[in-house]
FIKE-325285 format. One record per residue (C-alpha): residue in three letters; y, z, x. Coordinates in steps of 0.25 Angstrom, whole numbers, padded with zeros to 4 digits, always signed. Layout:
N
alaYZX
...
% end
This chain:
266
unk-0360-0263-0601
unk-0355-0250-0595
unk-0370-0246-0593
unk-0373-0258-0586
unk-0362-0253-0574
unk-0371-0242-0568
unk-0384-0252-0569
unk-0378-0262-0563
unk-0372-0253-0551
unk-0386-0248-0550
unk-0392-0263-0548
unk-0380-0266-0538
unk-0383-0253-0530
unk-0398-0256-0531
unk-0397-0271-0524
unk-0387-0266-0516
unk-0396-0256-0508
unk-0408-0268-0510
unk-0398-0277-0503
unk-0395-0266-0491
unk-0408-0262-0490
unk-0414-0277-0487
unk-0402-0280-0479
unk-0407-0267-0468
unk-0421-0270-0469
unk-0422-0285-0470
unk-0419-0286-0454
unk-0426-0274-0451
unk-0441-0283-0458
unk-0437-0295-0452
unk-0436-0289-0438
unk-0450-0280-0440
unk-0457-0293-0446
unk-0451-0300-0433
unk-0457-0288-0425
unk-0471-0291-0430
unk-0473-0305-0431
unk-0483-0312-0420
unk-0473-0324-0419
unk-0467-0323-0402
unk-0453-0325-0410
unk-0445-0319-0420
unk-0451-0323-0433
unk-0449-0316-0449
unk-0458-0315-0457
unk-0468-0312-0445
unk-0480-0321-0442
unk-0492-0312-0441
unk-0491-0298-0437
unk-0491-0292-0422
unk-0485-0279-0415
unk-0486-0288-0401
unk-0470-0287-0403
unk-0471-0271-0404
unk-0479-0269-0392
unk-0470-0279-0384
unk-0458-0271-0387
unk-0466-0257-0384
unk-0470-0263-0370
unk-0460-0271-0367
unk-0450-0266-0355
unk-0439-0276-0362
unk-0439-0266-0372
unk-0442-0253-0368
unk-0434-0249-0357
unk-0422-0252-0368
unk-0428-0244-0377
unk-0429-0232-0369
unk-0415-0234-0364
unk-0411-0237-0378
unk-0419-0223-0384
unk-0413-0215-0373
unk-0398-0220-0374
unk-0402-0216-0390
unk-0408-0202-0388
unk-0395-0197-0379
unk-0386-0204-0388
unk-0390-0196-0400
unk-0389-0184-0392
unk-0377-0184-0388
unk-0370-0192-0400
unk-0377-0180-0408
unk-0374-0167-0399
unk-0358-0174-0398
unk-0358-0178-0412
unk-0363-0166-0418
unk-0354-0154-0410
unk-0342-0164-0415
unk-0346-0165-0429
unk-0348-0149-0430
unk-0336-0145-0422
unk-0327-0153-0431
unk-0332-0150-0443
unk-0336-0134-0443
unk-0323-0132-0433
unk-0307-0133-0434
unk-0304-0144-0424
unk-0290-0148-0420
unk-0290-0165-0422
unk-0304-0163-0427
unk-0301-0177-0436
unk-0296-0184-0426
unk-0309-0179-0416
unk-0318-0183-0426
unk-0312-0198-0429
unk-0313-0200-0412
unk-0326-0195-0414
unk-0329-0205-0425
unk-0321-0217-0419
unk-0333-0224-0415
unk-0337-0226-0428
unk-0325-0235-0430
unk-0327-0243-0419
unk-0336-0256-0417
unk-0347-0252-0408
unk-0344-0266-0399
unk-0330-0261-0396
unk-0337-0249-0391
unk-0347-0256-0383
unk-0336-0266-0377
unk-0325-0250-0374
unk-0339-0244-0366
unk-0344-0256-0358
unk-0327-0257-0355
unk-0327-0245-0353
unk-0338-0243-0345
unk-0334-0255-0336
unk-0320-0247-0332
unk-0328-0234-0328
unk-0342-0234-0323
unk-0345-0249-0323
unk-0359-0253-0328
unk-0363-0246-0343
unk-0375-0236-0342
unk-0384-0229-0350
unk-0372-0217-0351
unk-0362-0226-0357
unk-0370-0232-0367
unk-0374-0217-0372
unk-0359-0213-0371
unk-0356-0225-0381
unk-0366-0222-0389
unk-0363-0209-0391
unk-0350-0211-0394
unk-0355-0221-0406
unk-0364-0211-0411
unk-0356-0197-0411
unk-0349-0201-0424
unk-0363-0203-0432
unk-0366-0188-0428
unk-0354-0183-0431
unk-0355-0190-0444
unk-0369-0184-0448
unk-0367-0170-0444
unk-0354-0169-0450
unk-0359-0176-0461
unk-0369-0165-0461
unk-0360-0152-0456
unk-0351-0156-0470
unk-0361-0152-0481
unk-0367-0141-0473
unk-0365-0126-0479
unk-0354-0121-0469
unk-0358-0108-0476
unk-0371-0106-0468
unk-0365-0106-0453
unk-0354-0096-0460
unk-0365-0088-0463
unk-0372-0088-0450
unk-0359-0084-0444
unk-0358-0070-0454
unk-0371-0068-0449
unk-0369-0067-0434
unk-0374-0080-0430
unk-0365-0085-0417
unk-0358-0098-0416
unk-0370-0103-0408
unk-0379-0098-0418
unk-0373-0104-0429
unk-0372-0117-0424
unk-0387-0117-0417
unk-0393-0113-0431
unk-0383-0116-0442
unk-0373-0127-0438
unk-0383-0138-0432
unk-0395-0135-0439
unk-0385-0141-0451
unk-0380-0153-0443
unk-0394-0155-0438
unk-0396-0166-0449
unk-0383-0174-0444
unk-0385-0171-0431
unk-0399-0178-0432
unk-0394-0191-0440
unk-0383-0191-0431
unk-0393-0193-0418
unk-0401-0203-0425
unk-0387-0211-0427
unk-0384-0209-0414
unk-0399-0212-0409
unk-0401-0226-0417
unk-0384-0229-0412
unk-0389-0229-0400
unk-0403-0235-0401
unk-0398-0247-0409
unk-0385-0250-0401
unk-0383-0264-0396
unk-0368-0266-0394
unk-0365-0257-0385
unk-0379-0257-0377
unk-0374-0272-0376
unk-0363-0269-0370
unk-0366-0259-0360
unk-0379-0266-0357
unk-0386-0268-0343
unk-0399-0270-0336
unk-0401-0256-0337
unk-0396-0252-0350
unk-0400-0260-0360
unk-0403-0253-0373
unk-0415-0257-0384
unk-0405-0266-0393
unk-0401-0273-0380
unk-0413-0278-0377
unk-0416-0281-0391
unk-0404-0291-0389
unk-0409-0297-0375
unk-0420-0301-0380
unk-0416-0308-0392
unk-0407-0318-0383
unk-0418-0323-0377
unk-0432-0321-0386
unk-0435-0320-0401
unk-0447-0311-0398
unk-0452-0303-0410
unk-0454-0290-0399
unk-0438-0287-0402
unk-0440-0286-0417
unk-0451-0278-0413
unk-0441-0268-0404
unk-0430-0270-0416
unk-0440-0264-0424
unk-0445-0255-0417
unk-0430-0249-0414
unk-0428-0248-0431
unk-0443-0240-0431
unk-0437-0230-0422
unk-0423-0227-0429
unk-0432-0226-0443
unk-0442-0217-0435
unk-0429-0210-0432
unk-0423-0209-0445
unk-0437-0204-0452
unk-0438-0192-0440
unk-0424-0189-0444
unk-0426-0188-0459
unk-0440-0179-0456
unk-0432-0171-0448
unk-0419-0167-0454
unk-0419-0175-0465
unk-0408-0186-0465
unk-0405-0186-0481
unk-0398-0172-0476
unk-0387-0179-0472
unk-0383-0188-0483
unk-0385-0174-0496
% end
């Protein structure tokens, strides 16, 4: 009886990660068999096979235009989220900072608040201020959601780093700038470069607060997604749906080729 305890956890633990693992990828087939059926409509299990739907959503103006706006917003986003991010993990960590647990919880603060609450304070406040939300705001918000992912990553990775090697840098002459340039950052690079990619994929998946500060002249990917599902059932936005899930585990196997993204959770 006491030995059928750790086999019946195993068993447990095993249909548990069956459970989870169906429960991510079941929608994910149902969208791509959607995506390649040659019915006009949403249909699963797909009826035939065709990549009509593919080619409409590479052609297609309803589409790209989003996409390009969507991949631009994406690319900044995770430039700035990783360059503000990154200089606040390591300054708090590696350097004495009056208040530095009270910087890091504003810092954080994001994390703990519903993303529509932060959607409906921007378009407010954006409304008392400059009027009509642009491209600019929706970068700013989205910054401000993805800072605490890289801050989270690089300290994750600053906190088992070998201190020792920058002290030793330092007894051999290496300036401040040196040190950081060829010691500091090439230790965070691994969180610095999964904290991009969070950022990235925040940005490129975000519906809410695209919803929010949408117009005719910013209307994201995911937006238009949701347009066209009010009014058609056409199999070419499970093929953009798809689509948008290939790029982020394009992303993600980059990612792990370059640096190695298991380096973060040793």
């Amino acid at each position: 009886m006491i030995r059928s305890v750790p086999i019946v956890g195993k068993i447990l633990a095993i249909l548990l990660g069956i459970f989870i693992t169906l429960y991510m990828l079941v929608p994910l087939l149902v969208v791509a068999g959607a995506s390649i059926s040659e019915s006009r409509f949403l249909t699963f299990p797909p009826k035939g096979f065709t990549l009509e739907w593919y080619v409409d959503a590479l052609t297609s103006d309803t589409y790209l235009e989003p996409f390009r706006l969507s991949l631009l917003v994406g690319v900044v986003v995770a430039i700035l989220a990783a360059t503000i991010g990154t200089a606040a993990a390591l300054a708090l960590t590696r350097f004495p900072i009056p208040g530095a647990g009270a910087i890091q919880a504003f810092l954080m603060s994001p994390l703990t608040l519903p993303t529509i609450i932060l959607a409906i304070g921007a378009l407010s406040l954006t409304s008392m201020t400059i009027g009509a939300p642009n491209v600019g705001v929706l970068i700013v918000v989205h910054v401000v959601i993805a800072i605490p992912y890289v801050m989270r990553t690089v300290t994750g990775v600053m906190a088992r780093a070998d201190h020792f090697t920058e002290e030793a840098s330092r007894t051999l002459g290496a300036n401040a700038w040196n040190r950081y340039r060829l010691v500091v950052l090439p230790i965070a690079r691994p969180g610095i470069a999964a904290g991009a990619f969070f950022a990235f994929n925040i940005s490129f998946d975000d519906a809410v607060i695209a919803l929010f500060l949408r117009s005719p002249q910013l209307e994201t990917l995911p937006i238009a997604i949701y347009g066209q599902l009010e009014f058609s059932t056409s199999p070419t936005v499970a093929a953009v749906s798809t689509l948008m899930v290939l790029i982020t585990v394009a992303l993600m196997i980059v990612l792990e080729r370059i640096i190695g993204l298991g380096r973060l959770f040793v």
